[in-house]
C-alpha positions as CSV (number, residue, x, y, z in Angstrom):
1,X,8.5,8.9,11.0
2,X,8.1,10.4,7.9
3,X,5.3,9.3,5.7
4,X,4.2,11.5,2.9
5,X,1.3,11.6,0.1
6,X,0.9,12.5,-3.2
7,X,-0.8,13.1,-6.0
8,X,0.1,12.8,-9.4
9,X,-2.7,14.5,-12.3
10,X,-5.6,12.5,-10.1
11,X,-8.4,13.7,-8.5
12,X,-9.0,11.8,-5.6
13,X,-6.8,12.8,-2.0
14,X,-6.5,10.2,0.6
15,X,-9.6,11.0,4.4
16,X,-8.2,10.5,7.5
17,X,-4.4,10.8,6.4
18,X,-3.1,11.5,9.7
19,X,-5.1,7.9,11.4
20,X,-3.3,6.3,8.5
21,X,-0.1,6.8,9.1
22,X,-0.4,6.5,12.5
23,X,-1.2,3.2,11.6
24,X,1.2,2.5,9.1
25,X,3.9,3.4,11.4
26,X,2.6,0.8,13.6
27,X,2.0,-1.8,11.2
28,X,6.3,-1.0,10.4
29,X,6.8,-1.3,14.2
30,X,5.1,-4.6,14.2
31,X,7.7,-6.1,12.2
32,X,10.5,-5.0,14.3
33,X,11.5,-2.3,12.1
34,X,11.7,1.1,12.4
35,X,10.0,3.9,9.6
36,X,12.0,6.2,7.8
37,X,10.8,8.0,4.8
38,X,7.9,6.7,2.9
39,X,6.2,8.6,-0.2
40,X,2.9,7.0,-1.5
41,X,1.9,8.9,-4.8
42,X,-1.4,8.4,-5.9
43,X,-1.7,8.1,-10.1
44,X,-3.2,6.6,-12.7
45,X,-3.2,3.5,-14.5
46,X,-0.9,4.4,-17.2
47,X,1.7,5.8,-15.5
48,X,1.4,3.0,-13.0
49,X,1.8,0.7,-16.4
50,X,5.1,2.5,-17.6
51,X,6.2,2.2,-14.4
52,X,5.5,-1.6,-14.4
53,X,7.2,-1.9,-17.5
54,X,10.6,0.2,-17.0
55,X,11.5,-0.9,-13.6
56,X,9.8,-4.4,-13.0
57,X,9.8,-5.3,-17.5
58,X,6.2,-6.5,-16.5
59,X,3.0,-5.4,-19.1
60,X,0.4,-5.3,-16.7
61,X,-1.8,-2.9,-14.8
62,X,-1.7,-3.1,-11.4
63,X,-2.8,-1.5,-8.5
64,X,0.5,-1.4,-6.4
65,X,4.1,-1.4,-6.6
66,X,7.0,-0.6,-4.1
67,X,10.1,0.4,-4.3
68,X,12.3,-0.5,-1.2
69,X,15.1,1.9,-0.1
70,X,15.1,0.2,3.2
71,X,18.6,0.4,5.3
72,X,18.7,-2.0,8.5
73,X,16.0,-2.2,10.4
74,X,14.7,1.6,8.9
75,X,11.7,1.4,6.2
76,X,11.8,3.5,3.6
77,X,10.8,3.4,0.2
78,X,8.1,5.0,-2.5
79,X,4.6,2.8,-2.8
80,X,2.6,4.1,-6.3
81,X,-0.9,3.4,-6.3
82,X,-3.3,3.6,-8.7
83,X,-6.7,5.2,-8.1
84,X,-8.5,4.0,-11.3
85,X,-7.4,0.1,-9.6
86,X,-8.2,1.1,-6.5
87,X,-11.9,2.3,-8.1
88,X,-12.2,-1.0,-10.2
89,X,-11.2,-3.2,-7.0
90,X,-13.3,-1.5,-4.7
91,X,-16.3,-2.3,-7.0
92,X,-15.2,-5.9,-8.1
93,X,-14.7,-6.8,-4.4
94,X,-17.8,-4.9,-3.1
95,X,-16.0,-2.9,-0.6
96,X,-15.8,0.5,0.6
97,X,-13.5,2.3,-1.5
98,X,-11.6,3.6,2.1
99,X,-11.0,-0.4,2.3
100,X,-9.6,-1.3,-0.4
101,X,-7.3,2.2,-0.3
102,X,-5.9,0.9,3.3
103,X,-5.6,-2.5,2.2
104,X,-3.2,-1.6,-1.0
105,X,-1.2,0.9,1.5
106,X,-0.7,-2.1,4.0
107,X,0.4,-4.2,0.7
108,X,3.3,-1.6,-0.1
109,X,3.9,-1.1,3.1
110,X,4.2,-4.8,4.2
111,X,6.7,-5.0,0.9
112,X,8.7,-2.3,2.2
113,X,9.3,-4.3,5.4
114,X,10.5,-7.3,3.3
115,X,7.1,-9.4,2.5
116,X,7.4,-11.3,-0.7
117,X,4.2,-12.6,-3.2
118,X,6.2,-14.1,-5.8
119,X,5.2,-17.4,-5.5
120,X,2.0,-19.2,-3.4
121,X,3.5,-19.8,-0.4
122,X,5.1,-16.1,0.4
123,X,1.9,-14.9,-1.5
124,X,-0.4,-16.9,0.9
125,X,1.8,-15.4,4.4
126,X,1.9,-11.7,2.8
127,X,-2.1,-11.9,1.8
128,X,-2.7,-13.4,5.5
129,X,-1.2,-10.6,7.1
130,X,-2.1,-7.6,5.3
131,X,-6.4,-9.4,5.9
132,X,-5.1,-9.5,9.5
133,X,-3.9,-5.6,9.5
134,X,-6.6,-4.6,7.2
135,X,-9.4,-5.9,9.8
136,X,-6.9,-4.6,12.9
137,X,-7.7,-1.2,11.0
138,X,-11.6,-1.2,10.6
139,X,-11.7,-2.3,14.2
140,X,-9.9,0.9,15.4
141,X,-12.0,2.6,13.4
142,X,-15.5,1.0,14.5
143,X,-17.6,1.3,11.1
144,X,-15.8,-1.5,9.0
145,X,-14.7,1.0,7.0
């Protein structure tokens, strides 16, 4: 397993990194897949934007995107994530800012092993699951986050 982070012009660095990817790599195991190399870089909205719209042609922030370079059963792949989102969702949701960071790193992460939220019904499965890992997590950890 080969999970990485980085951080690209922000100031904010990820607590715990070594719990999480413990964790991540279980969450990949979970699905009956194996992890290979995964890079989350950390960044801001506008590159996350021109991101958006070069590789996806979609003109919206966001707080998450994934790029699968999955072979077989072996996850790998680059998950971008945008602090100023993470920031704003942590605040419009009212939750812990560590929350809301695990719960978009289970989102790209839960991509990466071939979940879909294109339309309701994959979006419904994909939003189930990652609430599911998301609580799996604070539980481990014993403070709700």
């Amino acid at each position: 397993m080969n999970i990485k982070f980085f951080y690209d012009k922000v100031k904010f660095r990820v607590k715990g990194a070594g719990e999480i990817k413990t964790f991540l790599g279980e969450v990949i195991a979970d699905e009956k897949k194996s992890p290979g190399d995964l890079n989350f870089i950390f960044t801001g909205d506008e590159h996350l934007l021109s991101i958006n719209q070069e590789f996806l042609k979609h003109s919206c922030f966001t707080d998450v995107i994934a790029f699968d370079n999955s072979i077989n059963n072996i996850v790998s792949g680059e998950v971008y994530i945008s602090v100023e989102a993470l920031r704003r969702n942590a605040k419009l949701y009212n939750v812990r800012l560590s929350e809301e960071l695990i719960r978009v790193m289970i989102h790209g992460t839960l991509h990466l092993c071939g979940f879909m939220d294109k339309d309701d019904k994959s979006k419904n499965i994909m939003f189930k699951r990652q609430e599911q890992l998301v609580r799996k997590f604070a539980k481990r950890k014993g403070d709700g986050l």
